[in-house]
C-alpha positions in Angstrom: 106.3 86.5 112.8 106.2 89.0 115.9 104.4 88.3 118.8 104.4 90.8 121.5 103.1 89.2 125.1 101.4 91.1 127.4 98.9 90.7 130.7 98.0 92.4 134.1 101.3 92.0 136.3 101.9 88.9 138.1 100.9 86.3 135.9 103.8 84.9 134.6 104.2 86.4 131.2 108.1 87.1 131.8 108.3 83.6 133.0 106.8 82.4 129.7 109.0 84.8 127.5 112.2 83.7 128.9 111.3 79.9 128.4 109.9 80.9 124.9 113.1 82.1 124.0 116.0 80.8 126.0 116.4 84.5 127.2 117.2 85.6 130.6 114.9 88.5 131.8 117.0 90.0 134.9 120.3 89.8 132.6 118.2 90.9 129.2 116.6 94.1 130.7 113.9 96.4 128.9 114.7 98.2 125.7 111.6 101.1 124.9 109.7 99.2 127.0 110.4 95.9 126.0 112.6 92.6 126.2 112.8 90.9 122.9 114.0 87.5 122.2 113.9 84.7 119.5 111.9 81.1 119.9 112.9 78.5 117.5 109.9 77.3 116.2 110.1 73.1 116.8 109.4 71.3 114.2 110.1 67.1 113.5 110.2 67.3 109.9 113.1 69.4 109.9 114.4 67.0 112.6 113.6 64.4 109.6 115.3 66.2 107.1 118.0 66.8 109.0 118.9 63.5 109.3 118.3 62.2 105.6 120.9 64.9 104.7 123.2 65.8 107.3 123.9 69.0 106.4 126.2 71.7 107.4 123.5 73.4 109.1 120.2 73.1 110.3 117.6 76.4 110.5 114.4 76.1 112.0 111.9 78.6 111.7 111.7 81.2 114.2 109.0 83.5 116.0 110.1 87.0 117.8 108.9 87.6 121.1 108.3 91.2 122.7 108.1 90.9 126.5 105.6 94.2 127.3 105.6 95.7 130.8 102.6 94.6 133.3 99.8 96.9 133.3 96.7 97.6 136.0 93.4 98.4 134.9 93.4 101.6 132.9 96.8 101.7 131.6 97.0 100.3 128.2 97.1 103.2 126.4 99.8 104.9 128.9 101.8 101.3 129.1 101.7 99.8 126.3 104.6 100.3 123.4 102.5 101.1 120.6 105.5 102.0 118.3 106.8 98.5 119.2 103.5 97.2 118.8 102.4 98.6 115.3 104.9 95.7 113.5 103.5 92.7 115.9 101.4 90.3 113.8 99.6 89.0 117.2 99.0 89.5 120.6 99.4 86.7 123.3 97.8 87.9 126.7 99.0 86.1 129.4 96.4 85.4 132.3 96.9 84.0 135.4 95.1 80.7 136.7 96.9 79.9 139.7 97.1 81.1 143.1 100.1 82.7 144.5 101.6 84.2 147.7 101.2 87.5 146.3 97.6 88.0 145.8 95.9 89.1 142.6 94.5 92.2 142.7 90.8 91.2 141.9 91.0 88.7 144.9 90.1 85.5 143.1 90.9 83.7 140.5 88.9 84.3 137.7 90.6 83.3 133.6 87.3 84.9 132.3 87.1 88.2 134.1 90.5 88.7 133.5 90.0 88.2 129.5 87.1 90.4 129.7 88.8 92.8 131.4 92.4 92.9 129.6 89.9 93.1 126.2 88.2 96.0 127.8 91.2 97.7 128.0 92.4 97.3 124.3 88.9 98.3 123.2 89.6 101.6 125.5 92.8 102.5 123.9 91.5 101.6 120.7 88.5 104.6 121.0 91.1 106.8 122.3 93.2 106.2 118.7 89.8 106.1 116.5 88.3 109.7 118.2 91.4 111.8 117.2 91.2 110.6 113.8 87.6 111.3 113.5 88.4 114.9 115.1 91.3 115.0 112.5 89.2 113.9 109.3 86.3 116.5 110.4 88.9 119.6 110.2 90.5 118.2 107.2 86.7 117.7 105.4 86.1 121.3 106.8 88.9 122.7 104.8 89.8 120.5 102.0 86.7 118.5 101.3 88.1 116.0 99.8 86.7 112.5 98.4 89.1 110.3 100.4 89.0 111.8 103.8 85.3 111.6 103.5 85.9 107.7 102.8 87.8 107.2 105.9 85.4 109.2 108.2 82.8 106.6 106.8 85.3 103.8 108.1 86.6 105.4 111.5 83.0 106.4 112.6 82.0 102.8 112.1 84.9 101.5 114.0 84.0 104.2 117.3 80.6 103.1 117.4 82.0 99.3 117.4 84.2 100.2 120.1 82.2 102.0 121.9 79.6 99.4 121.9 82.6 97.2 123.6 83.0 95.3 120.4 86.9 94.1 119.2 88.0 95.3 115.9 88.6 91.8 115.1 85.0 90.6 115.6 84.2 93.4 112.4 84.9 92.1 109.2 86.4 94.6 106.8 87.8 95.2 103.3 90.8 94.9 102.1 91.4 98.6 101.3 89.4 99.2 105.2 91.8 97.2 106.4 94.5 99.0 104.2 93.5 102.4 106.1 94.0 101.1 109.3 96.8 99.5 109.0 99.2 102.5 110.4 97.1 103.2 113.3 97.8 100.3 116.0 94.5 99.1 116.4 95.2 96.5 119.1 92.0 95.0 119.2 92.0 94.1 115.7 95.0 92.3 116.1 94.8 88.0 116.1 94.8 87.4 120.0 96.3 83.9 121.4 94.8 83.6 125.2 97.3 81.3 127.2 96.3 80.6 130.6 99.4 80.0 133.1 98.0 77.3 135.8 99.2 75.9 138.8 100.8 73.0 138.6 98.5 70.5 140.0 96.2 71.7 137.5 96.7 68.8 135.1 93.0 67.9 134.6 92.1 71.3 133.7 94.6 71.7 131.4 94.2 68.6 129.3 90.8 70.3 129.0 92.3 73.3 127.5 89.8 76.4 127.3 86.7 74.5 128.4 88.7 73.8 131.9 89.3 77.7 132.6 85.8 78.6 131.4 86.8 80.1 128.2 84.8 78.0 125.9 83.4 81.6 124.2 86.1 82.7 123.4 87.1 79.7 120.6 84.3 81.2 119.4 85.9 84.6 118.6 87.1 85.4 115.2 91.1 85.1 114.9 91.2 83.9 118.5 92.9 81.1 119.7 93.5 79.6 123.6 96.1 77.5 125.0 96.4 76.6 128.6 99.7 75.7 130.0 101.7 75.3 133.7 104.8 78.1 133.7 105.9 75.9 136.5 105.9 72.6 134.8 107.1 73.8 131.6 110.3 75.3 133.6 111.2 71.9 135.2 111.0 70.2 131.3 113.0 73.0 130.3 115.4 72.1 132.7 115.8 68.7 131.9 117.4 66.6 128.7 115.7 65.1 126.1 115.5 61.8 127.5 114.5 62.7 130.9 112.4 65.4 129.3 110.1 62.7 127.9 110.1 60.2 130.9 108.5 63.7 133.1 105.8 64.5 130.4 105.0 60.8 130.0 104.0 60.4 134.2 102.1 63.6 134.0 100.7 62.5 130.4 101.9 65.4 128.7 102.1 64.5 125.0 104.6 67.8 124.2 105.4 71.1 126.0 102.6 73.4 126.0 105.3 76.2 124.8 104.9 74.0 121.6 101.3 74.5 121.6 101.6 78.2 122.0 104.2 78.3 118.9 101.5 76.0 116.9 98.3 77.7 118.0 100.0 81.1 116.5 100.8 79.5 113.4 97.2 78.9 112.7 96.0 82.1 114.1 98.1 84.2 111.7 97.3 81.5 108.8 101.2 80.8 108.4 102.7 77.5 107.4 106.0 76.3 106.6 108.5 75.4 103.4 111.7 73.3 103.4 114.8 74.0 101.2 117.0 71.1 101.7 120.8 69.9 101.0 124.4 69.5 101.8 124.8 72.8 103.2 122.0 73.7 104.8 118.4 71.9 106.0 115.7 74.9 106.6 112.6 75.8 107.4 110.9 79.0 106.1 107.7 80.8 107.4 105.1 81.7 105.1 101.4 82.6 105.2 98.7 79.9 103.5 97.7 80.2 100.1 100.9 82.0 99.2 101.9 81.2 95.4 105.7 80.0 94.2 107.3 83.2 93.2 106.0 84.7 96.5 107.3 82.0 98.2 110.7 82.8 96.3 110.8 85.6 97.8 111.2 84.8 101.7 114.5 83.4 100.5 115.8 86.3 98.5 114.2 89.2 95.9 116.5 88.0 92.9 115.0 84.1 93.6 111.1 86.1 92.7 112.6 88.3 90.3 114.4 85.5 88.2 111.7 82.6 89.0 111.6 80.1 87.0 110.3 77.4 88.4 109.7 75.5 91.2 111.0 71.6 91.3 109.3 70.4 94.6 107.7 67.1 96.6 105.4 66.9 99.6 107.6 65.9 103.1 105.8 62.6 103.2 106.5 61.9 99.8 110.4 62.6 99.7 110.4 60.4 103.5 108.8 57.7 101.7 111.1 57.6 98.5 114.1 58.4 100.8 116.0 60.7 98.3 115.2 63.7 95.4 116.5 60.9 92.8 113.6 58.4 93.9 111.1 60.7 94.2 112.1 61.8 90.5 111.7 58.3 89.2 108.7 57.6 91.1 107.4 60.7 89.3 106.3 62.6 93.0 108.9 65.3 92.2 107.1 68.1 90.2 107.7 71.0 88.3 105.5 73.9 88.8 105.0 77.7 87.9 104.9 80.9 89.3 101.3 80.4 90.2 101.1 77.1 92.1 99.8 77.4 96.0 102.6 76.0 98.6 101.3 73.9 100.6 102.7 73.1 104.1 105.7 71.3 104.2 106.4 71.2 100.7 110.5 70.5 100.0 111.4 72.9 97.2 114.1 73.7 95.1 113.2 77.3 93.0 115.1 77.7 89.5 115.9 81.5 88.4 118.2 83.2 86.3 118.9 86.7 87.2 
């Protein structure tokens, strides 16, 4: 998964990144307009896992980040690193809820306006993108008259009049061949958006509220829209601490888990994505794939020779293989299954695939 952050400058987005992915910003620098770094994804049944089989190596899951450069009002089409952009899977725009020395340039403090706004934006560089095609598709129909251009024009006039109408490619619902046909053009309001609110840090009532305590109830309402509110500030002094103290700190302030935790969990089931476990001796790991995704598929986020010599897939549910304790006593207690090419993973099944290449 790739997740590029971005937001109106001083909001703490960088802030964010670099506790997201361990990186350091000043040291990192921008490449094309750009930091990038890695976040492990956390997750305690690999922790589980981990420790039933003490393996040479542990994997987790991971998500990329891409750090985009602030932008004012206006510049999203100018600032934003489209060719970057085009392979993210989401968007997470970072908004600021807490007040600062240096001012923000709306004067107050608003969560809302400032969603409204950044989406304004998108939907702006969005029409840009969608009127040169229809300009291009008009001169090709003018001299070529051909079937398939005359499809698309159908498809790129609806999505100008959505957009400009204000409307977010991903309130529209489309086909899969529509959404085939816009796939290369970095549509960036049709992309899933996670809104994560950065609050001050005596803002823990509000943020046990979540969306409802910034005023962004509406938007939970949004197709492929997800919010998650979260202190930059608090999450840099857990960061900061170790695992025993880390949990003494969220448990006075009531914290249950970081909210950087939430953010990796709230994209998860904005993009539909889930996770698999291959386990043994030499390795323990954790592998990303979306829902509804059948065995072989599955197969192949390993390697292309697992799918292309699948033969089956010898697996148990987490909970099941916990209970039993090892892939002997799930055998004999007959939760260890065989299953074919067809069978839906489901999240945190332990597999084993059999091919023969």
């Amino acid at each position: 998964m790739k997740i590029g952050l971005f937001g109106f400058p001083f909001t703490g987005k960088t802030t964010i990144f670099c506790l997201l992915t361990g990186r350091d910003a000043a040291a990192q620098g921008r490449n094309g307009g750009a930091r990038v770094g890695v976040s492990k994804v956390p997750d305690p049944r690999l922790e589980r896992l981990t420790a039933m089989y003490r393996p040479k190596k542990k994997t987790p899951a991971t998500v990329e980040y891409l750090d985009l450069a602030g932008m004012e009002k206006g510049q999203a089409a100018k600032v934003l690193p489209l060719d970057q952009l085009r392979t993210a899977d989401a968007l997470t725009h970072v908004v600021r809820g807490f007040q600062d020395s240096v001012p923000h340039s709306e004067g107050s403090i608003d969560p809302a306006r400032d969603v409204v706004a950044m989406e304004t934006e998108l939907v702006l560089a969005d029409l840009i993108v969608a009127e040169k095609r229809v300009e291009r598709l008009e001169a090709q129909i003018s001299k070529n008259n051909r079937d398939e251009d005359k499809n698309e024009l159908k498809l790129f006039r609806h999505v100008t009049k959505a957009l400009e109408e204000g409307t977010p490619l991903r309130d529209l619902e489309f086909s899969e061949q529509e959404r085939f046909l816009l796939r290369g053009y970095t549509f960036l309001s049709l992309k899933p958006l996670l809104i994560a609110v950065n609050a001050d840090e005596s803002d823990l009532a509000r943020l046990a509220q979540g969306a409802s305590g910034f005023g962004l109830d509406e938007f939970t309402k949004k197709p492929q829209t997800e919010v998650v509110a979260l202190s930059a500030k608090i999450e840099s002094e857990i960061a900061q601490l170790d695992e025993e103290d880390a949990q003494g700190f969220m448990s006075d302030l009531g914290i249950d888990e970081p909210a950087l935790n939430r953010m990796i969990r709230a994209s998860y089931n904005l993009l539909g994505r889930m996770s698999f476990f291959t386990v043994g001796q030499d390795e323990c790991r954790a592998w990303t794939i979306r829902k509804s995704t059948p065995a072989r598929a599955a197969a192949r986020t390993i390697h292309s020779d697992i799918e292309r010599g699948f033969i089956r897939a010898e697996l148990v549910g987490f909970d099941d293989l916990v209970s039993a304790g090892s892939w002997a006593a799930c055998r004999d207690r007959g939760t260890l299954r065989l299953e074919g090419k067809d069978y839906v993973m489901q999240d945190g099944d332990v597999v084993d695939f059999r091919f023969n290449v």
